[in-house]
Structure formats: structure tokens, C-alpha cells
MIDOSE-1310 file (N, C-alpha, C; in nm, 2 decimals, decimal comma, always signed):
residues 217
xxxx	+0,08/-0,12/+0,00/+0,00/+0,00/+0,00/+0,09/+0,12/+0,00; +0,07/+0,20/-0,08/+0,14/+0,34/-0,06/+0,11/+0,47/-0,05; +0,22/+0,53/+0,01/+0,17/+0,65/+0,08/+0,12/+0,77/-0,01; +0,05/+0,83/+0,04/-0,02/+0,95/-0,04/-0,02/+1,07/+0,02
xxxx	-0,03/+1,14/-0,01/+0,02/+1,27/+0,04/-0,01/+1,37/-0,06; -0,06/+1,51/+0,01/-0,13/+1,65/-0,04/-0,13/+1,71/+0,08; -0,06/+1,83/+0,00/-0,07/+1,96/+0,11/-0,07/+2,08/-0,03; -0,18/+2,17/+0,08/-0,17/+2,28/-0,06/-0,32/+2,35/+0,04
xxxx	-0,34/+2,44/-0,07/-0,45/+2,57/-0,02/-0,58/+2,48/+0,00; -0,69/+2,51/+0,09/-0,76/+2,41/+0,14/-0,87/+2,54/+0,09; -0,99/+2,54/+0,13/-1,10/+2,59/+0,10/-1,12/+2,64/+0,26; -1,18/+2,77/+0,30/-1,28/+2,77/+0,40/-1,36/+2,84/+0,44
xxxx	-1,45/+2,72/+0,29/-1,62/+2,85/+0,28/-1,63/+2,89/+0,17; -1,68/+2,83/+0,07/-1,73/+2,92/-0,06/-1,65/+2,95/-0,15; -1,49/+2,80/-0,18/-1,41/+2,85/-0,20/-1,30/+2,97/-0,17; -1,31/+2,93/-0,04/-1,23/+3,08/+0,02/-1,07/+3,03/+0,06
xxxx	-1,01/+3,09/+0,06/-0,87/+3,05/+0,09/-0,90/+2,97/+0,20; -0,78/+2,87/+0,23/-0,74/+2,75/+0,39/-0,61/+2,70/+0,33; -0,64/+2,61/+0,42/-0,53/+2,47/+0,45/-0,52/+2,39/+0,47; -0,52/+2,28/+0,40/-0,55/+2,18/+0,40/-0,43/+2,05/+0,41
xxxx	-0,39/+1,98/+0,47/-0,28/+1,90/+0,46/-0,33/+1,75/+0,49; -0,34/+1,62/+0,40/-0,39/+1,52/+0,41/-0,25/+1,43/+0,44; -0,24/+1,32/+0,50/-0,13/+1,22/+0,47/-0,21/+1,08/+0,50; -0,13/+1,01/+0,44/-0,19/+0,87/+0,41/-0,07/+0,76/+0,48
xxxx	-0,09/+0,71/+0,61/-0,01/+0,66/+0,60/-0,03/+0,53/+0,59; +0,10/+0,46/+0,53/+0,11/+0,26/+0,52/+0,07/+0,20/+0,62; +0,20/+0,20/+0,73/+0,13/+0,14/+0,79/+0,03/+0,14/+0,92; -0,02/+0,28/+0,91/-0,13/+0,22/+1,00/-0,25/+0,22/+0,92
xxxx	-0,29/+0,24/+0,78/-0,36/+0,19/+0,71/-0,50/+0,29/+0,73; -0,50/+0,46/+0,78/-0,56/+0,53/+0,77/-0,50/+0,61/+0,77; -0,61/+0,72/+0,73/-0,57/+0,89/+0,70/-0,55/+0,98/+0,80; -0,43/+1,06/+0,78/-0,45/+1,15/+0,93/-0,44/+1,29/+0,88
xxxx	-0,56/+1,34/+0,85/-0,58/+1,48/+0,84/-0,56/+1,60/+0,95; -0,45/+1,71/+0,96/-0,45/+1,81/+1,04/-0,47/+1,93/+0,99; -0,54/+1,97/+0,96/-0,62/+2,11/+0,92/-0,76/+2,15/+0,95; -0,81/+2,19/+0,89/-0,98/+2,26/+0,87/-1,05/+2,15/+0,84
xxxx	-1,15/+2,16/+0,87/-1,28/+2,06/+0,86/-1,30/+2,06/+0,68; -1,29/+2,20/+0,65/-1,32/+2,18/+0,48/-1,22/+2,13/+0,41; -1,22/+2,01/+0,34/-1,07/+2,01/+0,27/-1,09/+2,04/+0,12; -1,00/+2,03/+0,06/-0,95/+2,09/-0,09/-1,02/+1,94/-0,15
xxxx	-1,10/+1,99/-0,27/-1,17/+1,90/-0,35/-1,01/+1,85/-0,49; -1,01/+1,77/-0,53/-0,93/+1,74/-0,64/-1,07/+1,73/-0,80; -0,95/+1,80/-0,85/-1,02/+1,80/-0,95/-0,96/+1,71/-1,06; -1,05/+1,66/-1,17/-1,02/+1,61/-1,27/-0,89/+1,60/-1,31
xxxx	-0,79/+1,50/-1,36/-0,66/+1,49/-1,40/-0,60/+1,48/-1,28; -0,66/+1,50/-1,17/-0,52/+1,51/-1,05/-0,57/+1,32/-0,99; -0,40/+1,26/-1,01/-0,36/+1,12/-1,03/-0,48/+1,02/-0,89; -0,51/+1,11/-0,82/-0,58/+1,04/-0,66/-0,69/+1,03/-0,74
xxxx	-0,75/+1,07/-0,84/-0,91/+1,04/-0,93/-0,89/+0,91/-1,02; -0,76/+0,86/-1,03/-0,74/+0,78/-1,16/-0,74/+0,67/-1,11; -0,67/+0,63/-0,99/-0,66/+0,50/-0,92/-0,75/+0,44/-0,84; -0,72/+0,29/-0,85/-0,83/+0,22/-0,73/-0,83/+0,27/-0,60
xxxx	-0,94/+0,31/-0,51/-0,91/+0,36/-0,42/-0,89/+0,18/-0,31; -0,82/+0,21/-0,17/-0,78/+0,12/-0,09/-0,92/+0,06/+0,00; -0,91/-0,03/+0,05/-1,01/-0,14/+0,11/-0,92/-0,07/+0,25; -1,04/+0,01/+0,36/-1,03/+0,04/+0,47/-0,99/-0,11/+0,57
xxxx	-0,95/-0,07/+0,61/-0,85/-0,22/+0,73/-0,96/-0,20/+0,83; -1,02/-0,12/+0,90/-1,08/-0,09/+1,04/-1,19/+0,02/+1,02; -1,30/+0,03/+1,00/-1,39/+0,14/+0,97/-1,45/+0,21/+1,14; -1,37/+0,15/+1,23/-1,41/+0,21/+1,36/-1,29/+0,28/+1,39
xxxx	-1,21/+0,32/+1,36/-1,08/+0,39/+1,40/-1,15/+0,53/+1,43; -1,07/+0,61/+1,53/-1,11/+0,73/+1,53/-1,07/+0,83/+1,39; -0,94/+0,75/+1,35/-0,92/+0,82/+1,15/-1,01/+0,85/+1,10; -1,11/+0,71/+1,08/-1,17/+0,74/+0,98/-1,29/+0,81/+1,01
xxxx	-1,34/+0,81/+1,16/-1,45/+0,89/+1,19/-1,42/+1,02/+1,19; -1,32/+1,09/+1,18/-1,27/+1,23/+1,15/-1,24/+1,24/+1,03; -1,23/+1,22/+0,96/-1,23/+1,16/+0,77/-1,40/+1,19/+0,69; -1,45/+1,14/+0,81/-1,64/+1,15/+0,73/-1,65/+1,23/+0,79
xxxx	-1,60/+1,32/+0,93/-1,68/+1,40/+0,96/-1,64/+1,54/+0,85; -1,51/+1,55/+0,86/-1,46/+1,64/+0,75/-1,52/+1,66/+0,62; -1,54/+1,54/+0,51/-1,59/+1,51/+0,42/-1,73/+1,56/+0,46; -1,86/+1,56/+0,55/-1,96/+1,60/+0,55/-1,94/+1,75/+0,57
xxxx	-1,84/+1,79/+0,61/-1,90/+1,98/+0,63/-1,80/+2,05/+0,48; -1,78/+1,94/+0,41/-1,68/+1,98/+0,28/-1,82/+1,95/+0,17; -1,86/+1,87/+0,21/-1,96/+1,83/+0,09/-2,10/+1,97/+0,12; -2,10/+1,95/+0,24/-2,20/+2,07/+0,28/-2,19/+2,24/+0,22
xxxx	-2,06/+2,25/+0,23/-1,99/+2,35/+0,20/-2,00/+2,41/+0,03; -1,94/+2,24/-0,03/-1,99/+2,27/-0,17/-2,01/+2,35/-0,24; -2,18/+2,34/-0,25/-2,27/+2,22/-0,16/-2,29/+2,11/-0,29; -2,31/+2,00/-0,20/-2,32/+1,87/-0,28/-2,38/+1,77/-0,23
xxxx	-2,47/+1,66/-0,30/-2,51/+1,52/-0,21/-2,44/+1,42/-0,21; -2,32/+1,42/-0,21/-2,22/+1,31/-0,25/-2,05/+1,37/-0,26; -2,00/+1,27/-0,15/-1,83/+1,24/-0,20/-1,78/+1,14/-0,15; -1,66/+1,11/-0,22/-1,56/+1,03/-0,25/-1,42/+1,06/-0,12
xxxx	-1,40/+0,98/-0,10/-1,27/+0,95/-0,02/-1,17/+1,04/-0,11; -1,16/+0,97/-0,21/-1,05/+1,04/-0,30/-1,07/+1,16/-0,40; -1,22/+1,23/-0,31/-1,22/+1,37/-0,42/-1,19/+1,44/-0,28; -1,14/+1,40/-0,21/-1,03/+1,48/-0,09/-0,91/+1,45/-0,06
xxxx	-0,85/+1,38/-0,15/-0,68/+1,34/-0,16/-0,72/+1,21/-0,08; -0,78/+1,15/-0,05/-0,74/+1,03/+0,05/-0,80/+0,89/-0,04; -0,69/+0,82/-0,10/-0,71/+0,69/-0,14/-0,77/+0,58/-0,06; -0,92/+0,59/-0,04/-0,97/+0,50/+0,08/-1,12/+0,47/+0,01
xxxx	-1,13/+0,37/+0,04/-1,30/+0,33/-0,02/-1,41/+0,35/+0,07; -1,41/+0,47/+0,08/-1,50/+0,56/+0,14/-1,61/+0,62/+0,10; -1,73/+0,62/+0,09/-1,84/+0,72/+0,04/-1,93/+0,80/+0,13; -2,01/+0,93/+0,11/-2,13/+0,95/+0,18/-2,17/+1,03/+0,11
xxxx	-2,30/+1,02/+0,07/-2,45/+1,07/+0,04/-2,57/+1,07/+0,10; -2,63/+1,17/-0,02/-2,78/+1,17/+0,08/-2,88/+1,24/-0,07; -2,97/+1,21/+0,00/-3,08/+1,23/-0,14/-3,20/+1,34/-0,09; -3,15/+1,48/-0,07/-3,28/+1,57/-0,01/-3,44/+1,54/-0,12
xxxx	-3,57/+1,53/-0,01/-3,65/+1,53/-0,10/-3,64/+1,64/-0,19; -3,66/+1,73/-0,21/-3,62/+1,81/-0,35/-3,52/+1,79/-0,44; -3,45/+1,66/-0,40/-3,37/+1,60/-0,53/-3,46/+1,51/-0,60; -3,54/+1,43/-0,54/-3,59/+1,27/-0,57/-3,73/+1,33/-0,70
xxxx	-3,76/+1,20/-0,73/-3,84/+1,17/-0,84/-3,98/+1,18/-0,72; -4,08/+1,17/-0,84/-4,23/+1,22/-0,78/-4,22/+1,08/-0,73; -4,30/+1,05/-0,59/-4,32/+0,87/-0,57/-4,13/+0,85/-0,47; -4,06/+0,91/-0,47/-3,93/+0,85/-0,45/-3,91/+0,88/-0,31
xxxx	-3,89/+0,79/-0,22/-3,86/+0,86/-0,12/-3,72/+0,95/-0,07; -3,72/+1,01/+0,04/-3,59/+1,08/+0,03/-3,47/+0,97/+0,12; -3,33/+1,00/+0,10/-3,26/+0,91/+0,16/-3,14/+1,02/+0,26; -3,16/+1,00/+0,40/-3,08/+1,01/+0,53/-2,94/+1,02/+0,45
xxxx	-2,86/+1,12/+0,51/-2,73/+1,11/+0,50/-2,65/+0,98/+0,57; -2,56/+0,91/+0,48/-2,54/+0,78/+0,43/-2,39/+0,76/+0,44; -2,33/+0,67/+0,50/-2,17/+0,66/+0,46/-2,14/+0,53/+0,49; -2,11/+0,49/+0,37/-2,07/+0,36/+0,38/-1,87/+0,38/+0,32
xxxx	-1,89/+0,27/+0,42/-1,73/+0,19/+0,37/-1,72/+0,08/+0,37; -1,61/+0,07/+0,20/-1,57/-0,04/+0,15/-1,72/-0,08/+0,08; -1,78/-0,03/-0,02/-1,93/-0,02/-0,10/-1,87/-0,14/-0,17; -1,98/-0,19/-0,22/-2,01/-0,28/-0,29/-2,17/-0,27/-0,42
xxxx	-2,19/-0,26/-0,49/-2,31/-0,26/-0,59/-2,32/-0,35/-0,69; -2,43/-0,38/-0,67/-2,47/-0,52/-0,78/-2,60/-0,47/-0,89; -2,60/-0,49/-0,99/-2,69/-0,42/-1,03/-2,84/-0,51/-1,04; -2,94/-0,48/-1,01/-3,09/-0,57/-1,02/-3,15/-0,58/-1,14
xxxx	-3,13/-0,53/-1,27/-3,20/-0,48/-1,34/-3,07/-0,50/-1,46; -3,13/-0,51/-1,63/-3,04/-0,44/-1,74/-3,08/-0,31/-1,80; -3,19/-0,23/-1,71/-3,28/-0,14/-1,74/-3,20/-0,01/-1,74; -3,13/+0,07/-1,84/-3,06/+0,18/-1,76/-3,19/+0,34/-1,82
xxxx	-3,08/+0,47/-1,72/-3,17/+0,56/-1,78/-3,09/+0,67/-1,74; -3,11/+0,79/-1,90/-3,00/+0,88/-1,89/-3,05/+1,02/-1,79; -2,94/+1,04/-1,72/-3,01/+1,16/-1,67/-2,85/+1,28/-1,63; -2,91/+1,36/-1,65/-2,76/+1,48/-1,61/-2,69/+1,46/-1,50
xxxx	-2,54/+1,45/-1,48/-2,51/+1,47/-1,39/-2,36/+1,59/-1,38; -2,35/+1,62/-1,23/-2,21/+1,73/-1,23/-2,13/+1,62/-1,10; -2,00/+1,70/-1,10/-1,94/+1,65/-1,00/-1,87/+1,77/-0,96; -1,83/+1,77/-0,83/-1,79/+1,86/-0,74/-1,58/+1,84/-0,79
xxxx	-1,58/+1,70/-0,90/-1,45/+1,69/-0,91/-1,44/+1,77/-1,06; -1,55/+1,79/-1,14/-1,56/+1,83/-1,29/-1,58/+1,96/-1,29; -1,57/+2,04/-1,20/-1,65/+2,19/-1,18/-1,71/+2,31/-1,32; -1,82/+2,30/-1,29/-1,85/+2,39/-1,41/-1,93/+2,32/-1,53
xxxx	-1,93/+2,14/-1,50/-1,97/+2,08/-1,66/-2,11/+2,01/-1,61; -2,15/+2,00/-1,71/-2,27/+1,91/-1,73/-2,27/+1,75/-1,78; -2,30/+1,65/-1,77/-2,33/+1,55/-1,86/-2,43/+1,45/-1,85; -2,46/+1,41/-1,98/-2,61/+1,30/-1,96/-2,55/+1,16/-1,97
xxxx	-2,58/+1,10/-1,84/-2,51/+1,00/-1,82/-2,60/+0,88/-1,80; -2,56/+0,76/-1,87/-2,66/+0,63/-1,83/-2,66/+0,55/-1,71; -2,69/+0,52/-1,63/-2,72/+0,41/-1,48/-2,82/+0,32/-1,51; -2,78/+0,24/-1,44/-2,86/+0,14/-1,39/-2,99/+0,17/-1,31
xxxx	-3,13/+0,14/-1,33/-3,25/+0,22/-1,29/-3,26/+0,13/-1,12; -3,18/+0,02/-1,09/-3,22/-0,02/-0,97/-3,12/-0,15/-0,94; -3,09/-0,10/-0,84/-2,98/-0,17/-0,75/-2,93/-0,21/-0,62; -2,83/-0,31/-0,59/-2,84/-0,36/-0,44/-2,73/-0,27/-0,39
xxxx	-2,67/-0,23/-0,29/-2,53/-0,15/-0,24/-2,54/-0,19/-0,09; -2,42/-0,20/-0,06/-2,37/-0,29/+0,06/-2,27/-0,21/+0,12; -2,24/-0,22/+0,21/-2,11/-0,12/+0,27/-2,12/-0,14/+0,45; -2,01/-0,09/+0,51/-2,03/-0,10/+0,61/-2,02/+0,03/+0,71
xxxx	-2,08/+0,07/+0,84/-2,06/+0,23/+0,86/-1,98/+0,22/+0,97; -1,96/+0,35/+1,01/-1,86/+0,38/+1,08/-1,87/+0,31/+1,17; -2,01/+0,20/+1,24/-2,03/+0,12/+1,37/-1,93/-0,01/+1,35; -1,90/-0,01/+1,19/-1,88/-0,14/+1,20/-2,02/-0,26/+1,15
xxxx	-2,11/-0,21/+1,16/-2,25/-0,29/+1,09/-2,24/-0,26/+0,93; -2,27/-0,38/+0,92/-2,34/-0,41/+0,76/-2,45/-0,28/+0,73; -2,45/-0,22/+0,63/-2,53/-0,12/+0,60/-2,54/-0,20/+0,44; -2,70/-0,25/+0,38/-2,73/-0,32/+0,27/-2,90/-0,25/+0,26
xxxx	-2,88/-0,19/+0,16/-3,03/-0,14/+0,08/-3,05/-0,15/-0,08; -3,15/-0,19/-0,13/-3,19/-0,12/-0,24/-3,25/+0,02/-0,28; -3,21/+0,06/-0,40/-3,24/+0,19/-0,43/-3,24/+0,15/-0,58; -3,33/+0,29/-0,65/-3,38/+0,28/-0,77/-3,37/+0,45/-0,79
xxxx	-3,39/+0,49/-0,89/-3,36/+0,59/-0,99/-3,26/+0,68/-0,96; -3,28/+0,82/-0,87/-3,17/+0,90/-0,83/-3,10/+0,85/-0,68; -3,14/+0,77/-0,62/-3,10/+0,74/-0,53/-2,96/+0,61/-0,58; -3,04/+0,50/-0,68/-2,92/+0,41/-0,78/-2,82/+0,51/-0,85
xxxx	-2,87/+0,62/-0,88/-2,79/+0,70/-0,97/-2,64/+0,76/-0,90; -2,71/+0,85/-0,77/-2,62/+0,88/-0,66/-2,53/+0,82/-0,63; -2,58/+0,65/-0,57/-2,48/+0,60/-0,46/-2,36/+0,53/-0,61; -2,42/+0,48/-0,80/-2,34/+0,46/-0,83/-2,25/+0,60/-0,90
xxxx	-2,26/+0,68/-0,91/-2,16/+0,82/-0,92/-2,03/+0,81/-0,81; -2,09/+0,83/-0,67/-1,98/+0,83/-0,60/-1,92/+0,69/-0,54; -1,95/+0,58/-0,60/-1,87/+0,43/-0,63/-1,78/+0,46/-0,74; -1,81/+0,50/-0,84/-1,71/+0,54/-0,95/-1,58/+0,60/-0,88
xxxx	-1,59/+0,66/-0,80/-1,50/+0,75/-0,78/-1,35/+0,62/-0,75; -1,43/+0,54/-0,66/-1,36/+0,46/-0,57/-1,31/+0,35/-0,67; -1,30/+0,38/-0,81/-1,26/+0,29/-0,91/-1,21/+0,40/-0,98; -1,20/+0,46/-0,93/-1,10/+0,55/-1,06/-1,16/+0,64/-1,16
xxxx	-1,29/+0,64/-1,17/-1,37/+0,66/-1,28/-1,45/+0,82/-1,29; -1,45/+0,89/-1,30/-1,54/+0,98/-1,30/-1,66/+0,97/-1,45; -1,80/+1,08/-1,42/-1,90/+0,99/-1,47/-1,88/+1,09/-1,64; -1,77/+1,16/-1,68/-1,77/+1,19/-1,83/-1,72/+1,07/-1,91
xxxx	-1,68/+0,96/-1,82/-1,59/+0,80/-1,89/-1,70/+0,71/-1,92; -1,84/+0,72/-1,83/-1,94/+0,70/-1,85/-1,98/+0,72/-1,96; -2,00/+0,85/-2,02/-2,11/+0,93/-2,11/-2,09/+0,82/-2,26; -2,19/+0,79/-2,31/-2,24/+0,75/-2,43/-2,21/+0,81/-2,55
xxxx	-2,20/+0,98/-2,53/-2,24/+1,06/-2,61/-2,17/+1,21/-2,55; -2,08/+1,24/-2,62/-2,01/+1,37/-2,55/-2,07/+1,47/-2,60; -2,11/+1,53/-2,77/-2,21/+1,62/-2,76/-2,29/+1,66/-2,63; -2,32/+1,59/-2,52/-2,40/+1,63/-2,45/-2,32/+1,63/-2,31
xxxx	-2,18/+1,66/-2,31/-2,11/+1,73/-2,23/-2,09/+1,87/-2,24; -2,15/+1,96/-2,11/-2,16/+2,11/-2,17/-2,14/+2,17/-2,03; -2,07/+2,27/-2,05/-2,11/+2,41/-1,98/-2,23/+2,43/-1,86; -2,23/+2,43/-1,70/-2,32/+2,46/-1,67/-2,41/+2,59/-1,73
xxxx	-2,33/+2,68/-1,77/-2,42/+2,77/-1,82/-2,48/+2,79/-1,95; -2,44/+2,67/-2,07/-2,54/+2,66/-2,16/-2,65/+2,54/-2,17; -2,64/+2,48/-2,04/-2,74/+2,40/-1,98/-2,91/+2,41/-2,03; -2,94/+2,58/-2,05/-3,04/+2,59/-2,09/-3,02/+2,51/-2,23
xxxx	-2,96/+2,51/-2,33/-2,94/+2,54/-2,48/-2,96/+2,37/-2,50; -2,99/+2,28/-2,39/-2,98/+2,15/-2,43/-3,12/+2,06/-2,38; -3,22/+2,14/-2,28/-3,28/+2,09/-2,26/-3,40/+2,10/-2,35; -3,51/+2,03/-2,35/-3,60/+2,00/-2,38/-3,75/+1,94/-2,28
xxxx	-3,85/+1,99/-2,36/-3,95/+1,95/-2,26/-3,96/+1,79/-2,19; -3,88/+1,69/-2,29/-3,91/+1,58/-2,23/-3,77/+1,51/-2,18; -3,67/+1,59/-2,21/-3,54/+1,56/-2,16/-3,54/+1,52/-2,01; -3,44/+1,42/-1,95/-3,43/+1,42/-1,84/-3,30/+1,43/-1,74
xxxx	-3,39/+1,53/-1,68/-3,25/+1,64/-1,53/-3,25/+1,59/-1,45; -3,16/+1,55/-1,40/-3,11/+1,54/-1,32/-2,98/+1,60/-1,20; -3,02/+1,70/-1,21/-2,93/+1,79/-1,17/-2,83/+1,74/-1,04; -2,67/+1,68/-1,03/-2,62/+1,62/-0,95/-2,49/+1,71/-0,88
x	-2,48/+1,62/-0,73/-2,33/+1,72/-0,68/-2,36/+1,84/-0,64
């Protein structure tokens, strides 16, 4: 396993200048972050997006519970429903989301902020369906991206218990976005169809009355 390491200007608040300093160490097989609660998001091309992230050793450590707590007032901060271990420098298979009802489909229920470690998804269905998404790692873009309409995800939380649900449309869409991460993947590697990678701001210029938004991140 090897070490990782980022230090550089951190965020705190709205993109505002900080400090952020992550280290990864071998061997005790967690992250030990000393700075600000907000950390610096990585954006696209930077090498911690490209790789497999690591299979957590201990999901009860006080690391990693200081790891999600950070990652929630970073994602908050944003703002976003979703991040990645490694869209904060830390190679760890880590996720947390959440699905506000004013994100979900009519009928959908809303989903509790969520963190699992070491995810797993199986997919229920060969059914997929395109819908927009952004990432807090792509800043600025758009894309219509295909998922899986309904699926199983597994993971374990910070207690140490099995955390295992099904989810279906933006809630499937969600939890697989920020599994991607944890494989290296962001969701333009996804897209079917790059024409329909665009500009948050000519977003209008693509939709249509029966198009489907999904507004993500």
C-alpha cells in the first residue's frame, strides 16, 4: 500500500482560501488529516481520481471517523449530495450521500445522509436511464449519463455494521456516481455521447421538454 500525500491551499467556505494538509499513511492503514474541517476537493486529472481507491483495514478507527466528519461539512460547504474519499486526496474506499427530498423523483422517497465503507453494488436490473449529472471533481460541466435504474449496495458504517439497501432511480444513480470514484472513474468516462457534455451555463441550450434532469453534486 502506498503512501499519499497532499498539502496545498484548502477551502474555508465558498471556495475561500485555507489549509489543508492530508497524509496517508502505510502502515497504520488510515488517513490522518491536520487542518480545517473543509478540505480541498481534487479536480479532474489530478492522479488520486485515476486509481483504485484502498479497502479500509478498520472502519471504527477514530481516522476514519474524522475523515467522514470532514468530508460532510466539505460536501456541505460545496454544496453537494455526494463524495468520494479520493475527491479529498485520500485513497480510501470511502463514500457519503444523501438524497434531499427536493432532489428525488415524484413517488421516490428521500434518503438520510449515508456513509458507507468499503461499498459494494450489484446491479438488479439491465434497465438503464439517462439523466444529467455534475461532480464537485468536474466543476463547471454538465453530462447525460446512463445508470442502472435499480440496484443492491452494501457497505459498512462507521459502527462497523453491515449497511445493505436497495435503491432505484436517483437514489441508484447517486450511490453509483460516487462508487465510481472509488474505481478510478469519473461519470464523463461514463457518457455514451459527448455532444451532450456542456457548460453549466449553456445547460439551458440542451434541454427540452421531455429531456431528463437530473441535476447532480
Amino acid at each position: 500500500m502506498k503512501a499519499s500525500v497532499c498539502e496545498g491551499p484548502g477551502r474555508t467556505g465558498k471556495n475561500g482560501p485555507g489549509t489543508v494538509a492530508c497524509r496517508f499513511d502505510p502502515d497504520l492503514g488510515s488517513p490522518h488529516i491536520n487542518a480545517m474541517a473543509i478540505l480541498k476537493i481534487a479536480r479532474m486529472g489530478h492522479p488520486v481520481l485515476s486509481r483504485r481507491a484502498d479497502p479500509v483495514k478498520d472502519p471504527t478507527t477514530p481516522e476514519i471517523a474524522r475523515l467522514v466528519k470532514d468530508m460532510i461539512e466539505t460536501m456541505a460547504d460545496a454544496p453537494g449530495i455526494g463524495l468520494a474519499a479520493p475527491q479529498v486526496h485520500v485513497p480510501l474506499r470511502v463514500v457519503i450521500f444523501q438524497v434531499p427530498a427536493e432532489r428525488t423523483e415524484p413517488g421516490e422517497a428521500a434518503v438520510d445522509l449515508t456513509v458507507l465503507v468499503n461499498p459494494e453494488i450489484e446491479s438488479l436490473t439491465e434497465e438503464m436511464a439517462l439523466g444529467w449529472e455534475g461532480c464537485l471533481s468536474v466543476p463547471g460541466l454538465r453530462g447525460v449519463v446512463p445508470r442502472f435504474t435499480h440496484i443492491r449496495y452494501s457497505g459498512v458504517g462507521l459502527d462497523g455494521k453491515l449497511v445493505q439497501r436497495e435503491a432505484r432511480d436517483m437514489h441508484a444513480r447517486v450511490v453509483q456516481h460516487e462508487c465510481d470514484h472509488l474505481d478510478g472513474v469519473l461519470y464523463p468516462q461514463r457518457m455514451t455521447d459527448l455532444s451532450r457534455l456542456v457548460f453549466e451555463s449553456e445547460l439551458k441550450h440542451m434541454i427540452v421538454d421531455d429531456d431528463v434532469v437530473e441535476d447532480f453534486e
